[in-house]
RODO-2510 file (C-alpha; in nm, 4 decimals, decimal comma):
residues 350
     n   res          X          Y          Z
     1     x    -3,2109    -2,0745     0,2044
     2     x    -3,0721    -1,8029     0,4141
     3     x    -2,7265    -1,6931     0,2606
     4     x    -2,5333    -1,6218     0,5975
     5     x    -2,1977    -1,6464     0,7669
     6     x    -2,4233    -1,8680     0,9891
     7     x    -2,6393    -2,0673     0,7962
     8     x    -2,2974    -2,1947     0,6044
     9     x    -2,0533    -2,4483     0,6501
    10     x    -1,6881    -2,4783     0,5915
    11     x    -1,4626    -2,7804     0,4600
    12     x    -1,0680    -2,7350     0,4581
    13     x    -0,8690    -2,9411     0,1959
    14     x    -0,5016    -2,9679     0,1649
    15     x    -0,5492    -2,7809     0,5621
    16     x    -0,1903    -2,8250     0,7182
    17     x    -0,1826    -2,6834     1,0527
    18     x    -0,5078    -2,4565     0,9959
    19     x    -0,3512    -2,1051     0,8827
    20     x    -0,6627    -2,0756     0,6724
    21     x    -0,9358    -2,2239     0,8886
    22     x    -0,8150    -2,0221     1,2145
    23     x    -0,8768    -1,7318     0,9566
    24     x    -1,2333    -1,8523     0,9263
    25     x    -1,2720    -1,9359     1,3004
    26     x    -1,1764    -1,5584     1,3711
    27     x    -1,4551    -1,5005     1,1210
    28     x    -1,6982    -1,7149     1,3337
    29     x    -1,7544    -1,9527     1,0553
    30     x    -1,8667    -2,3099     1,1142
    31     x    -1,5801    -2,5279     1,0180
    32     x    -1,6503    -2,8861     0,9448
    33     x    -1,3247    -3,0223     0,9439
    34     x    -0,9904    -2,9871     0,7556
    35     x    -0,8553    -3,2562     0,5615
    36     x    -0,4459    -3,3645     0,5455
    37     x    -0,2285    -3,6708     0,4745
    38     x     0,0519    -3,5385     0,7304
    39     x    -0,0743    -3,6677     1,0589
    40     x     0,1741    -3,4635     1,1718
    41     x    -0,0224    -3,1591     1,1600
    42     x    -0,3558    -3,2921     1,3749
    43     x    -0,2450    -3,1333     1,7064
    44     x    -0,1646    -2,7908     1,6005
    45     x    -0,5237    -2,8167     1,3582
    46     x    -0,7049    -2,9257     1,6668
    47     x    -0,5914    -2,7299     1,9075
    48     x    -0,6491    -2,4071     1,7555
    49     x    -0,8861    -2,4154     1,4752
    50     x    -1,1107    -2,6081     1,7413
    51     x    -1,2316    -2,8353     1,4215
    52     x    -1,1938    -3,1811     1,3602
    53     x    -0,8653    -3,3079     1,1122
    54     x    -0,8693    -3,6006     0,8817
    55     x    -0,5702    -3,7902     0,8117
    56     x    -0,6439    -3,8856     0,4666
    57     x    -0,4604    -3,8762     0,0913
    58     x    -0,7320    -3,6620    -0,0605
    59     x    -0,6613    -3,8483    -0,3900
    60     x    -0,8129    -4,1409    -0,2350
    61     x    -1,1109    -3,9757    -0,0675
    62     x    -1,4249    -4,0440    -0,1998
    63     x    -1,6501    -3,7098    -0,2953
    64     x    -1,9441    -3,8602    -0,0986
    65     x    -1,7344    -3,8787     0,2346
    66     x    -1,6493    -3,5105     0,1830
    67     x    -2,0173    -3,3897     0,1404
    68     x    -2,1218    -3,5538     0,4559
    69     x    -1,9158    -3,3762     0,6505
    70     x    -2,1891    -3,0896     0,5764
    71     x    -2,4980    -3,0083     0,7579
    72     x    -2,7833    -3,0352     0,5409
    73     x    -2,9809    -2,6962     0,4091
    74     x    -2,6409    -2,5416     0,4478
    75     x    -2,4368    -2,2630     0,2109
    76     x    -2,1507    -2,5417     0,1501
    77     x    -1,7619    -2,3627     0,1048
    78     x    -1,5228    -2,5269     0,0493
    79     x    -1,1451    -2,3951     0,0662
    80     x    -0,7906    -2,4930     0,0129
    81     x    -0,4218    -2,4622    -0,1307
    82     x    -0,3294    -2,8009    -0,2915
    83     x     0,0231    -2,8503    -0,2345
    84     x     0,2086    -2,5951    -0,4478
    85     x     0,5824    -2,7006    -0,5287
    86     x     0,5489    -2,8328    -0,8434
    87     x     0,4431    -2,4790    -0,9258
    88     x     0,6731    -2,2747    -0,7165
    89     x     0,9931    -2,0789    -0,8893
    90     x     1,1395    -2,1690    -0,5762
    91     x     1,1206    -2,5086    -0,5882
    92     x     1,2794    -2,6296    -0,8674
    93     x     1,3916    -2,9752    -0,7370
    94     x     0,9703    -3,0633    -0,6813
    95     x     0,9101    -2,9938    -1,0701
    96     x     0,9131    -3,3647    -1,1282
    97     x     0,6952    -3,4773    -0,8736
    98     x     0,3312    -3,5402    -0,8920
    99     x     0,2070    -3,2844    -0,6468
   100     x     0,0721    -3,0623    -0,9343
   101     x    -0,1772    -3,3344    -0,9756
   102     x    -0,3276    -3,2759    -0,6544
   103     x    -0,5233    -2,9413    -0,8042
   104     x    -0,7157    -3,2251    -1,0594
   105     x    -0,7995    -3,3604    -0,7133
   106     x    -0,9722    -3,0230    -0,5931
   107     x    -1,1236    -3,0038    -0,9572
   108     x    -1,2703    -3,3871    -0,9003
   109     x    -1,4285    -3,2848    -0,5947
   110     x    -1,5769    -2,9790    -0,6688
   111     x    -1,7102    -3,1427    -0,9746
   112     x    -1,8810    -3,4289    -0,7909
   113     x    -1,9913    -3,2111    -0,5039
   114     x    -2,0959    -2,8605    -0,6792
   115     x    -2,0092    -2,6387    -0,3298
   116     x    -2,1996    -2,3053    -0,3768
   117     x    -1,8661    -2,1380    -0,3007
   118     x    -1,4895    -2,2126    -0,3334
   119     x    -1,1886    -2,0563    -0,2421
   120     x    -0,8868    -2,2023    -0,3895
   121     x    -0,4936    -2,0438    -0,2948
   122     x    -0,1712    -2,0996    -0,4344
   123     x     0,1573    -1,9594    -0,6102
   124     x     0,1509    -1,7252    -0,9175
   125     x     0,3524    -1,9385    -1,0803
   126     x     0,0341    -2,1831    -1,1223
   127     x    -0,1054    -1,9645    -1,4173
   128     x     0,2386    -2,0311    -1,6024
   129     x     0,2800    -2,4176    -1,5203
   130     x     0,2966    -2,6594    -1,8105
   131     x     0,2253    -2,3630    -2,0521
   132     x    -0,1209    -2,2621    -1,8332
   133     x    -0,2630    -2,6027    -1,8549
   134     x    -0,2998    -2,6975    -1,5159
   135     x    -0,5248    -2,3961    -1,4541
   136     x    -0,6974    -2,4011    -1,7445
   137     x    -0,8163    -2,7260    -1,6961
   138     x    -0,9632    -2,6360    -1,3415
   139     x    -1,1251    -2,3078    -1,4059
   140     x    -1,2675    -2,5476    -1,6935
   141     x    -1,4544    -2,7546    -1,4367
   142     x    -1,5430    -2,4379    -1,2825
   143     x    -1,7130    -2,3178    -1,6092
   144     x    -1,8985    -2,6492    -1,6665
   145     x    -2,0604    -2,6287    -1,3674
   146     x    -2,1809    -2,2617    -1,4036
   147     x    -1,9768    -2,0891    -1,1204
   148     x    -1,8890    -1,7049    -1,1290
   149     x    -1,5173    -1,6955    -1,1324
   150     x    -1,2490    -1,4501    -1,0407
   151     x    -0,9169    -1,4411    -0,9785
   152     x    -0,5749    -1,2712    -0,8632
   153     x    -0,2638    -1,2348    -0,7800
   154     x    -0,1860    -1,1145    -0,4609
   155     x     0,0501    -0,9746    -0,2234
   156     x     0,0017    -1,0806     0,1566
   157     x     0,2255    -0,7227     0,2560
   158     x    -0,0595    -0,5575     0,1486
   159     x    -0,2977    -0,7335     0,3737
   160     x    -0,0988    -0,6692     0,6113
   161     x     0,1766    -0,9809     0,6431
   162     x     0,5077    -0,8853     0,7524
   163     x     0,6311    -1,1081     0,4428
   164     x     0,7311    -1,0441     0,0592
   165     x     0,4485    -1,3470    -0,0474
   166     x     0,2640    -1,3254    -0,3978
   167     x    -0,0504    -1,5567    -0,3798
   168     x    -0,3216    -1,6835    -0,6593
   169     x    -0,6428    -1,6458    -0,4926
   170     x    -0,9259    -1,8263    -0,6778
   171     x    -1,3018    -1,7110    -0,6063
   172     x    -1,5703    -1,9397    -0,7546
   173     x    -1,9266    -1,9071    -0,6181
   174     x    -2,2838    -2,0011    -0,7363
   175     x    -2,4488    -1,6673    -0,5809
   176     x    -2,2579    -1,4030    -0,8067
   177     x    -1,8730    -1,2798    -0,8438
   178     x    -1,6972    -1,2940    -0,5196
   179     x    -1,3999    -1,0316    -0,4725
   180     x    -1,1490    -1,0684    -0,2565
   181     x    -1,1394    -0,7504    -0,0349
   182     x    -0,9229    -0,4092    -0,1039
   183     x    -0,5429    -0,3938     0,0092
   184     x    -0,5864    -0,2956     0,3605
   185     x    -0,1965    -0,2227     0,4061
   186     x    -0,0770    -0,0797     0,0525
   187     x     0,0646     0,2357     0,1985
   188     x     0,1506     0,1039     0,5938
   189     x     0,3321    -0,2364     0,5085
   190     x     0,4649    -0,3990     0,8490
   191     x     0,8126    -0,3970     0,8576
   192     x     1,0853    -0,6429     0,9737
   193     x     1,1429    -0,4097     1,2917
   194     x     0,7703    -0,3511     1,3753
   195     x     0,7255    -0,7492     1,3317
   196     x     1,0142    -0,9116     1,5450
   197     x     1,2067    -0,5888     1,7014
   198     x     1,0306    -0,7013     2,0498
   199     x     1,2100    -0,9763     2,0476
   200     x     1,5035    -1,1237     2,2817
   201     x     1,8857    -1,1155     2,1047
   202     x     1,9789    -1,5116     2,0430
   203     x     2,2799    -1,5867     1,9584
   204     x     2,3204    -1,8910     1,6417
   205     x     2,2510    -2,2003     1,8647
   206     x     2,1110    -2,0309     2,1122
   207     x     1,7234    -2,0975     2,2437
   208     x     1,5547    -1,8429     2,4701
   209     x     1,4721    -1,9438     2,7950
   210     x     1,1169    -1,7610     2,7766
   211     x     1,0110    -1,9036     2,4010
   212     x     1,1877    -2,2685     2,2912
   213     x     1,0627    -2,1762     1,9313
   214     x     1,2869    -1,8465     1,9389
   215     x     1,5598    -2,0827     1,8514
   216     x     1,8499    -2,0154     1,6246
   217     x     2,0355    -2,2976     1,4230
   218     x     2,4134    -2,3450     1,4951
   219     x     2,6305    -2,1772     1,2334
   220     x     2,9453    -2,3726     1,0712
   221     x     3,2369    -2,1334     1,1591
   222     x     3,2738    -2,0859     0,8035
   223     x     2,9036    -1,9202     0,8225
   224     x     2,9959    -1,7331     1,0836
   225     x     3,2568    -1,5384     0,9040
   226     x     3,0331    -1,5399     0,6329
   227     x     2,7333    -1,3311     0,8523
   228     x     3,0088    -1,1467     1,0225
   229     x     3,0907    -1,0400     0,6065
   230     x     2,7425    -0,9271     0,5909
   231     x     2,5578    -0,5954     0,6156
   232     x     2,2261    -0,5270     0,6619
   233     x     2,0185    -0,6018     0,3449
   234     x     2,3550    -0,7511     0,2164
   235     x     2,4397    -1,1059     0,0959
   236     x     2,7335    -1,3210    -0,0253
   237     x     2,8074    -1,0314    -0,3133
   238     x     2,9288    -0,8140     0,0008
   239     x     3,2214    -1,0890     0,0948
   240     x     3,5441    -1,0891     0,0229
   241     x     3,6346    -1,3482    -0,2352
   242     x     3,7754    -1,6024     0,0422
   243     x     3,4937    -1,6566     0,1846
   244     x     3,2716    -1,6868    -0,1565
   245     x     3,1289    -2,0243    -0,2318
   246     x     3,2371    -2,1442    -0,6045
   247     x     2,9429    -2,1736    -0,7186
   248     x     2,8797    -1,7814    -0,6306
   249     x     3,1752    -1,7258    -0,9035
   250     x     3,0128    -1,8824    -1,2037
   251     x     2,8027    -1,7052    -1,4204
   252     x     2,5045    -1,8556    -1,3347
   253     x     2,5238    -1,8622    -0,9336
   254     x     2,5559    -1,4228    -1,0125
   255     x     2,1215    -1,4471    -1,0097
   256     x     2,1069    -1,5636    -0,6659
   257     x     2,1696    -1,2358    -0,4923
   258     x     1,9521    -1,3201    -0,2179
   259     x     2,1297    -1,6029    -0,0975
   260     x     2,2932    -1,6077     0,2445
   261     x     2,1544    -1,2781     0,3089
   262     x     2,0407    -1,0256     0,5861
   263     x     1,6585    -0,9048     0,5929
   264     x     1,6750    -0,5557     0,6345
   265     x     1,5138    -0,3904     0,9442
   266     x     1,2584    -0,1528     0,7443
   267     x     1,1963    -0,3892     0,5065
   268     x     0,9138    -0,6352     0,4944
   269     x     1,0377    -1,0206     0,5481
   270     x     1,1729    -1,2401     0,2254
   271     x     0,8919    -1,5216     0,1658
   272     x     0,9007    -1,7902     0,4038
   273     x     0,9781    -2,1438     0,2900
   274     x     1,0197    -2,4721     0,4696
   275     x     1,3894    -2,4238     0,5190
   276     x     1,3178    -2,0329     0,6595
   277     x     1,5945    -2,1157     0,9500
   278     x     1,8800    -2,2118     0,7109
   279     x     2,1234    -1,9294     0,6531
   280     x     2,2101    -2,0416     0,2697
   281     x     1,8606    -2,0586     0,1806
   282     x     1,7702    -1,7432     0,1029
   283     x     1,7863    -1,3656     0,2560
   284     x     1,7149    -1,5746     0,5897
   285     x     1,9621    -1,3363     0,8153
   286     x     1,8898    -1,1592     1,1106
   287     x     1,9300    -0,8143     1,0416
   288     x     2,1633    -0,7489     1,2885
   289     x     2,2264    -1,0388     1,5002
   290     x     2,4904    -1,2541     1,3614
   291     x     2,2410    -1,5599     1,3313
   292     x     1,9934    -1,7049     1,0545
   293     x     1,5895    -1,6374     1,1347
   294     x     1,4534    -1,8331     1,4413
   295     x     1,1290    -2,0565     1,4092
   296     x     0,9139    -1,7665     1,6518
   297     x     1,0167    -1,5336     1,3781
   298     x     0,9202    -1,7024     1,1356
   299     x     0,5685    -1,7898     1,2876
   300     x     0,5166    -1,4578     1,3419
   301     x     0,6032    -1,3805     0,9595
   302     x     0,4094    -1,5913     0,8645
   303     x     0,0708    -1,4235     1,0646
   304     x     0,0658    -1,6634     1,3404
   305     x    -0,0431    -1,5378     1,7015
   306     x     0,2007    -1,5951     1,9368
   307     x    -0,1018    -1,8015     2,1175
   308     x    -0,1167    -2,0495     1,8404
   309     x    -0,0359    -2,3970     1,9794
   310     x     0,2130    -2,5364     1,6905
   311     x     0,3467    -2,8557     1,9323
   312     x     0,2388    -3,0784     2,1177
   313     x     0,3741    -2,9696     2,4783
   314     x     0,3693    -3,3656     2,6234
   315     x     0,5785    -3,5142     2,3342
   316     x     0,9829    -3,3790     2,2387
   317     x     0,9609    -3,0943     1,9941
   318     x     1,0684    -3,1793     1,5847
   319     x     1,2231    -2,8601     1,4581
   320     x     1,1953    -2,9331     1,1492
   321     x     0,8490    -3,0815     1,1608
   322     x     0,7291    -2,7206     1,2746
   323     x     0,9585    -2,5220     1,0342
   324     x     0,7929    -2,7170     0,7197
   325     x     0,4558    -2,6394     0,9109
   326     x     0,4991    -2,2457     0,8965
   327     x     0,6779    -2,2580     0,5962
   328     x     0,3529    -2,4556     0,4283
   329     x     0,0988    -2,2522     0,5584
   330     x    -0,1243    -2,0382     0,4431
   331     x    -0,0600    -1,6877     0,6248
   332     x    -0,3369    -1,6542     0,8968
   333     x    -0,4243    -1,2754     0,7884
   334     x    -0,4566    -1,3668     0,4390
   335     x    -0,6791    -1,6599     0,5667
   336     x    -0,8722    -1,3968     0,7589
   337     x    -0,9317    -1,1660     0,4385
   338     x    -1,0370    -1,4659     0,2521
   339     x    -1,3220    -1,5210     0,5051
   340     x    -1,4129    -1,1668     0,5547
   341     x    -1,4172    -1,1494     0,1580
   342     x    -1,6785    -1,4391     0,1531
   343     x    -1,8399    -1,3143     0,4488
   344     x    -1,9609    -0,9861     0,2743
   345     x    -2,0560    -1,1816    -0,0465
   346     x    -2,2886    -1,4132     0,1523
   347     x    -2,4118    -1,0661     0,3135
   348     x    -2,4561    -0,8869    -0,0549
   349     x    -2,6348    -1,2128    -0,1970
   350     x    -2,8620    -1,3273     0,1307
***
């Protein structure tokens, strides 16, 4: 068999709105379909990966459903990011949730299914999470079944993400080690100004007339006083003690310097969660406009083309529906590296 770009076929688990596929689609790969329990994310996936989306729990999918969704006499890869906070540092509230056991999910399928090549993404803190064994366990599976493995941490500035995001990114193939390609933006990281300096001033509540996802939330009048307080690449520690929450005076709120915070224009963006738009959630201030982050900026943050569909124009818009979309995504550039990385190794091992 013919080890080819195309003469393979792609399988998205875990696929949200299709950061990662639409990296493989730019890549010309043949994607089979992305898998997700949030039905919420179908339009978006369809629209712009141009593959089909399963609403399924992928803990209930059966391994045989997911191998005939490929093409027979086909290089079968199969990619994902299980849902990753129960592992994040910045999700502390998840850690007692069963979302973790979602990668034993992954490790069930690729056990039943033996894909010649797997890409797996998801937060550093993964290696670390219930003292290592979580990953252990799954690059255990992938040592059973005779794959070469490697594996790193990443960050997406260097690939050229306007965004402060460390990834895990898991290679596992059949053919021989797969790398994931060289830093393409170590030295030329895109900054906060080169990534959203184009756009239109909003003002907190405001949404522009051109773009109804450059929207800004409304700030308390408390919060206003608060941004007003704040300098660029400052946070609550600039404020006078007024307007200081009491929390911010104990000795443990001291660590949270990024809170309430301004991004600073040369800088690269703080990493984007599902509550990106919130003010108090994390260094989520415009740099100079007295607002927190708008949803466009955070799209575009995150990788996303301004051309990527991510609502449905006939039915009313859920704010927060999209916000936990971009937040949850896999950054389309990284998704694009990811496919050019197994690209070449189908090349080097045809």
């Amino acid at each position: 068999m013919k080890k080819n770009r195309s003469n393979s076929a792609v399988v998205d688990l875990f696929c949200g709105i299709g950061g990662l596929s639409y990296g493989f689609m730019q890549e010309d790969f043949d994607i089979k379909g992305g898998i997700d329990i949030d039905k919420s994310c179908k339009y978006s996936y369809e629209n712009n990966v141009k593959a089909k989306f399963i609403t399924e729990d992928l803990s209930q999918v059966s391994s045989a459903f997911i191998a005939s969704l490929f093409p027979l006499n086909k290089t079968r890869i199969i990619v994902g990011c299980a849902p990753c906070q129960a592992f994040s540092t910045y999700s502390q509230k998840y850690r007692d949730n069963d979302k973790w056991k979602l990668l034993y999910t992954f490790g069930r399928i690729i056990k039943d299914i033996e894909p010649e090549i797997i890409s797996m993404e998801n937060v550093p803190n993964l290696k670390n999470y219930q003292d290592g064994k979580v990953l252990k366990d799954f690059l255990q599976i992938l040592k059973k079944h005779k794959y070469y493995i490697t594996w790193q941490t990443v960050n997406v500035s260097d690939y050229g993400v306007p965004q402060n995001r460390k990834r895990l990114i898991l290679f596992a193939s059949k053919f021989n080690e797969l790398h994931l390609l060289e830093p393409t933006h170590s030295n030329k990281k895109i900054t906060v100004r080169k990534a959203i300096g184009h756009l239109p001033p909003l003002k907190d509540g405001e949404i522009s007339k051109k773009d109804l996802l450059h929207r800004a939330r409304r700030l308390s009048p408390i919060n206003k006083k608060r941004i007003l307080a704040t300098p660029e690449g400052g946070s609550w520690k600039d404020w006078p003690e007024n307007l200081k929450l009491e929390c911010h005076k104990k000795e443990s709120g001291k660590s949270f310097g990024s809170v309430y915070g301004r991004m600073s224009w040369n800088s690269i963006a703080p990493t984007i969660t599902t509550q990106c738009t919130g003010l108090g959630n994390g260094r989520f201030g415009h740099p100079s406009q007295n607002r927190a982050m708008s949803i466009r900026e955070a799209a575009i943050f995150q990788s996303f083309p301004k051309s990527y569909k991510l609502y449905d124009p006939s039915k009313p818009i859920s704010y927060p529906n999209i916000e936990e979309h971009i937040g949850n995504a896999v950054p389309v550039k990284l998704g694009r590296i990811i496919a050019k990385s197994i690209k070449n190794h189908l090349q080097e091992n045809g």
